[in-house]
C-alpha positions, 0 to 999 in steps of 0.5 A: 710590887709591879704595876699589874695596870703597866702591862697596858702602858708600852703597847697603847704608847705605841699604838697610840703614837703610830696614830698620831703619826698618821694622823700628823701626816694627814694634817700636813697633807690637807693643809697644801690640799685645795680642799683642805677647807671641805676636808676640814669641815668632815673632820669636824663631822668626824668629831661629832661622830666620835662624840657619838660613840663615846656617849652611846648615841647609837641613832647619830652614830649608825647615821653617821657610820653610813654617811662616812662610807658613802662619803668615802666614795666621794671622797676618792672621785673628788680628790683624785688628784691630791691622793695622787700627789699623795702617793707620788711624795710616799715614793720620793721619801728615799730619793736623796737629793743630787751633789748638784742640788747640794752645792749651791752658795753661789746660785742663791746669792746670784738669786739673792742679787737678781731678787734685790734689783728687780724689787728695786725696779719694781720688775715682776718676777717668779721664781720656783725651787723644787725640792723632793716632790716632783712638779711635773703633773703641775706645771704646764709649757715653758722652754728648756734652758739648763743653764747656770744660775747668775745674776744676768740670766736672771734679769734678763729673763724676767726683763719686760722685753723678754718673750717669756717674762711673764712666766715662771723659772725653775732652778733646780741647785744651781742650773736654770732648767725653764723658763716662762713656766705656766704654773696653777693659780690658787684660789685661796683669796684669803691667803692671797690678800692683795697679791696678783696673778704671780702670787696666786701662782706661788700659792698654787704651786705651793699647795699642790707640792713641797716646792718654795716659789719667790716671788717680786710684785712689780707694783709694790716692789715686795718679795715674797716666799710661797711654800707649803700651802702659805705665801708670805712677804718679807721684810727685806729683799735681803731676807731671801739669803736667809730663807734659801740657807735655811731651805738648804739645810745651811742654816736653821730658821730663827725659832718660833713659839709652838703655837705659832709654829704649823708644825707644833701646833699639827703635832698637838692636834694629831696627838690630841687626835689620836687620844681622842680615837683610842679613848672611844674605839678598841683598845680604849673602849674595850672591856678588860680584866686585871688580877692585883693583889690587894693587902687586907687592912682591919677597921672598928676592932675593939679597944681591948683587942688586937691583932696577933695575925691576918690569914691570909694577909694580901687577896687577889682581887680580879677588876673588869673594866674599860681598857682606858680606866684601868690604864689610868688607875694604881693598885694602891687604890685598890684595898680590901677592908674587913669591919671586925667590930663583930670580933666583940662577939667572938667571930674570928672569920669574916666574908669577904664581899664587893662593899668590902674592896675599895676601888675605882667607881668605873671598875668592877669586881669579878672574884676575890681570892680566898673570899674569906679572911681569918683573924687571930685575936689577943687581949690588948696588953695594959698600958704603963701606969703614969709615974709607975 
């Protein structure tokens, strides 16, 4: 018999997913958004007011209903920027990258080298990898080179005789557009730990757009890689060749645990999220009617009878009911059961009633089809004598 509850399953899955997705989508964007902490604190607000909604707390959830659409408002002055920037990466999606970006072994292992000497003599240096999203509306002065990338450039450029030593390079594949670059500093002192002014710029960048900045501590002689909102050092200045494969496409980064990676854990909570959403508001909330058809079983008939037919046999039973509780549940759980200890006396009809379905507590019957059965009853044939 098909699952009458199935019919739920495909669309939610959809529904559900596609949620997911945004929500997933959200979750990454926030995490490079300078807000991201005030963001965080309206998600949480956000969760007591589904919780709200759920237990039927009408009061906190009409407050909270006209809190949110004031603070959408607010919402939209204060991060204006982050929503631009927001908009500007959905128009890149189909931009591919350029045969110029695509080639260049030998520009990362020219930053690799240049990277490994300036470490070595302690020699401050900052370096930034655009990738799809465009860095323009964030970076400010800077004097255009386009040359090709090499290990002499690159020393030179960030020698501390040089004018512009103190700013940042871009590479874009393998050719140097600028250099002595201004970039936005961040102020996340928690992620910055004991960096100076290039690593807060690194972070800053990074938390604007999806570009890769390295940098050099000229005091500790440590590299580090800034990307999507986190700045991290790196064990070895060698370690750089790895990364670059890897923000290349030539290689895939060594494989972390889930929960340790950002993007595994932002696609549990996005699903947990979009659960959450579809359990309290319509579909998951909705009232709904499903017809299953039911098989009739029999209890306390007498001993010195039995059954020769049921008429009918199978009922129709029609159940109301939250969309999610009927996602959740089986038509095996849902049986008619007709007490036939009044057969004894010679009834042969019996109604059929609400005590007589057994089904989930939180469903509810609207009709059962026929309301009545009819038995056909015969004598309990003998058993066998022992030894006969």
């Amino acid at each position: 018999m098909a699952n009458p509850f199935s019919i739920f399953f495909w669309l939610d899955l959809v529904d559900v997913a596609t949620v997911g997705l945004l929500i997933w989508l959200s979750i990454r964007f926030v995490r490079r958004t300078r807000g991201r902490r005030a963001l965080t604190g309206l998600t949480l607000l956000g969760g007591v007011y589904l919780l709200a909604r759920a237990l039927d707390l009408q009061l906190t959830a009409s407050l909270f209903q006209g809190f949110f659409a004031v603070l959408l408002i607010v919402i939209v002055v204060v991060f204006q920027e982050d929503l631009r920037r927001l908009f500007e990466q959905l128009g890149t999606l189909r931009r591919g990258s350029s045969r110029e970006d695509r080639r260049g072994v030998d520009s990362a292992d020219a930053i690799v080298r240049a990277v490994a000497r300036l470490a070595a003599n302690r020699v401050g240096a900052l370096i930034v990898l655009p990738q799809r999203e465009s860095i323009e509306s964030h970076v400010e002065g800077g004097i255009a080179l386009d040359g090709r990338v090499s290990e002499p450039l690159l020393l030179s450029l960030f020698d501390p005789n040089s004018p512009g030593h103190d700013g940042a390079v871009i590479l874009r594949g393998s050719r140097l557009e600028r250099f002595a670059v201004h970039l936005p500093l961040s102020v996340n002192r928690a992620a910055l730990g004991s960096g100076g002014t290039r690593h807060a710029a690194a972070l800053g960048l990074s938390e604007r757009c999806d570009a890769t900045c390295v940098v050099v501590s000229e005091e500790r002689g440590t590299v580090s890689i800034a990307r999507d909102g986190a700045i991290q050092a790196l064990p070895r200045a060698q370690d750089l060749a790895l990364e670059l494969r890897a923000l290349r496409g030539e290689q895939e980064p060594e494989p972390r645990p889930w929960w340790r990676d950002r993007a595994g854990l932002d696609a549990a909570l996005a699903a947990a999220g979009a659960l959450a959403l579809w359990l309290v508001f319509v579909p998951g909330s909705a009232l709904t009617e499903v017809t299953v058809t039911a098989r009739v079983k029999v209890t306390n008939l007498p001993d010195d009878l039995e059954i020769e037919s049921i008429e009918p046999a199978e009922v129709e039973v029609r159940l109301r009911g939250l969309r999610r509780d009927l996602v959740l549940s089986e038509p095996d759980q849902v049986t008619v059961r007709v007490d036939a200890y009044l057969a004894r006396l010679g009834r042969r009809t019996f109604a059929l009633e609400e005590d007589s379905v057994r089904r989930p507590d939180a469903l509810d019957i609207v009709a059962i089809d026929p309301d009545r059965i009819k038995l056909s009853l015969r004598p309990a044939s003998a058993e066998p004598e022992a030894g006969s």
